[in-house]
N, C-alpha and C positions, 0 to 999 in steps of 0.2 A: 695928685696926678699919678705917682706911682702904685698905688694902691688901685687907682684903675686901671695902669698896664699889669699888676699882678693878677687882679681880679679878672682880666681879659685874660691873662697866658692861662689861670685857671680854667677859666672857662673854655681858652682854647684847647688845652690838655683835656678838658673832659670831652668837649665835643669828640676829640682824634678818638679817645678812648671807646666814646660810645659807634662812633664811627668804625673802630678797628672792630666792636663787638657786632656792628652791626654788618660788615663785610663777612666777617668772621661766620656770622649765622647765615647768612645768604650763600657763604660758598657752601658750608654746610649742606644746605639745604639742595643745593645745588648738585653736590657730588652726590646726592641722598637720592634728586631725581636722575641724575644722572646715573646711582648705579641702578635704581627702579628700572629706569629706562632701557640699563643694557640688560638685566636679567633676561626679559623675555625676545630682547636680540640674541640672546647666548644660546634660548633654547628654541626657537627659531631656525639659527643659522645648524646646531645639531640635527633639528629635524630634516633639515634642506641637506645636512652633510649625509645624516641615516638613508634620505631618500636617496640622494646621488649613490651611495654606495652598494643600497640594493637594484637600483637599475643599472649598476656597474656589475651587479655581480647576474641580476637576470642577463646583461647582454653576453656576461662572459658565459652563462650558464645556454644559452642559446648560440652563441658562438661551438661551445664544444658539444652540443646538439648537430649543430651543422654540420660540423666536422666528421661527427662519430656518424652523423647518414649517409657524408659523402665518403667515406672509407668504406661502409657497407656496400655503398651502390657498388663503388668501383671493384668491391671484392668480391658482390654478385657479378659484375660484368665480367670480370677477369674470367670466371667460373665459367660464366654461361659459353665465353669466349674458348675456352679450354674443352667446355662437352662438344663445340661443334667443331673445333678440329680433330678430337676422336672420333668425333662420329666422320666424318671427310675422311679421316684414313682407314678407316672402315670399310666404309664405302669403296676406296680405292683400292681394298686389301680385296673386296667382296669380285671385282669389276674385275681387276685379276687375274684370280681364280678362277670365272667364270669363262676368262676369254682361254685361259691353257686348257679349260676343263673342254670347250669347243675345237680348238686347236687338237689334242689328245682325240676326241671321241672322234673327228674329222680324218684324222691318220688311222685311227686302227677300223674304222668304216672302209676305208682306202684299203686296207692291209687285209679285212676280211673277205671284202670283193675279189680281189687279187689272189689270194690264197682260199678261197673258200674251196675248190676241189682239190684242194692238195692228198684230204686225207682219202677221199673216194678212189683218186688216182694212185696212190701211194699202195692200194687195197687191190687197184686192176693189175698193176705191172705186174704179179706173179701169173698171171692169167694171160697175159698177152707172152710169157715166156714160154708157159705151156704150149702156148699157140704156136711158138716159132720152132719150136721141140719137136710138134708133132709134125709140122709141114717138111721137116728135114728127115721123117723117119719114115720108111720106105713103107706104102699102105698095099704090098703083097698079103698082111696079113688085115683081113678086113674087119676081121671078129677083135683083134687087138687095138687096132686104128679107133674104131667106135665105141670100145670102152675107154681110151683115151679121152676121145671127143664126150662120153658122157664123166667124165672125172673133171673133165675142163668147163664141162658147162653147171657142175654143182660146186666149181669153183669160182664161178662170177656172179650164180646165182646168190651163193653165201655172201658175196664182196657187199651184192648191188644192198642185198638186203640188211647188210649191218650199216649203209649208208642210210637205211630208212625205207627204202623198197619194199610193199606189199603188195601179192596179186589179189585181183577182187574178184570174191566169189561169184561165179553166175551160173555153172551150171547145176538145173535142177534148179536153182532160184527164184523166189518172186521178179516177176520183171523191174527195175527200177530206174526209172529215166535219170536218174540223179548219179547215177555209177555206170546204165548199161545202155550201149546204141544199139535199137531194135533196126536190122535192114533188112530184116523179110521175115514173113511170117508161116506156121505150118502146121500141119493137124499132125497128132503125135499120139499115141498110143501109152506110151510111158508115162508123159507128163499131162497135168492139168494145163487150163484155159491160164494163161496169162503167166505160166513159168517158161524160163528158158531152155529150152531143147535144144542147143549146139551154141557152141561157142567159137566163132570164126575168127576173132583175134581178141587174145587175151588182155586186161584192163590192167593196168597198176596205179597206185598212189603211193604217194611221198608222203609219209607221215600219215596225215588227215588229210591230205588236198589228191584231189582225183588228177593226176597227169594225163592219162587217156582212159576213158569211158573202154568198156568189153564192146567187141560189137556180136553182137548175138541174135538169134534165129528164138523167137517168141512163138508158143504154141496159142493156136485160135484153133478148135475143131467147132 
């Protein structure tokens, strides 16, 4: 009877034994699939970590894309914003200008009307003294009086004409409706058909502009 509780604890001791070998190999086996199994988690979860870091880093890389367009834009706006207040005080500098530059030509348009005879008359007043000269000097002498009065009269004659003053030719002339007034006509010995034979009052112009036409006597034989 003891010999078959020893024969049993033997057998029970091998059984554990073989039992412990066989746990023993199962967890083996086990941690063996279980590291098989985590390998291709390990590189798995790297590829899933590589991807997240590359669309971490395109979002960051499109992030400072954004940024860098929206500083452009804003530094084109700033700009564009800056050329048109130059240009606006330009403008304003331009507007101005323009309105003193109307203002000025408006005064001295004013101030040339106003004064435009100053220098003509600044040119008669010696000639109106002569005039007041002569009337006050006694005209017993008549031959002296009338070379007076012709001294006085090549002295307004000079004035009128440094003001611009020309007489116009007519006599002995072609007739010319454009310079001369025909108010009567006459057969003439001296002169041809259609020139002027007498001169009844004499024509002048200012500059180039006719102020009074001659009026003259036209030969018709």
């Amino acid at each position: 009877m003891a010999e078959d509780n020893v024969k049993h604890i033997h057998i029970e001791d091998g059984d554990a034994e073989t039992a412990e070998k066989v746990n023993g190999t199962q967890t083996e086996e086990a941690a063996a699939e279980d590291a098989k199994a985590e390998e291709p988690q390990s590189e798995d979860a790297r590829a899933e970590d590589s991807k997240s870091e590359e669309a971490g880093a395109e979002e960051a890389g499109a992030e400072e894309t954004s940024k860098a367009d929206d500083k452009k834009a804003e530094e084109k706006k700033t700009e564009e914003n800056k050329a048109e207040e130059q240009e606006s005080e330009r403008y304003m500098r331009l507007m101005a200008e323009f309105q003193n530059f109307k203002r000025r030509a408006a005064r001295e348009k004013t101030d040339t009307l106003a004064y435009a005879n100053e220098k003509i008359i600044g040119e008669l007043l010696p000639v109106l003294d002569n005039f007041e000269r002569a009337l006050e000097t006694d005209a017993a002498d008549a031959e002296g009086y009338a070379k007076g009065m012709e001294l006085i009269f090549q002295q307004l004659k000079t004035a009128l004409e440094h003001a611009g003053l020309e007489e116009i030719k007519a006599l002995g002339e072609d007739f010319d409706p454009n310079v001369h007034n025909a108010v009567m006509t006459e057969q003439s010995e001296e002169h041809e058909d259609g020139k002027v034979s007498k001169v009844l009052q004499k024509g002048y112009k200012l500059k180039d502009k006719v102020i009074r036409p001659s009026m003259v006597a036209v030969v018709r034989n």
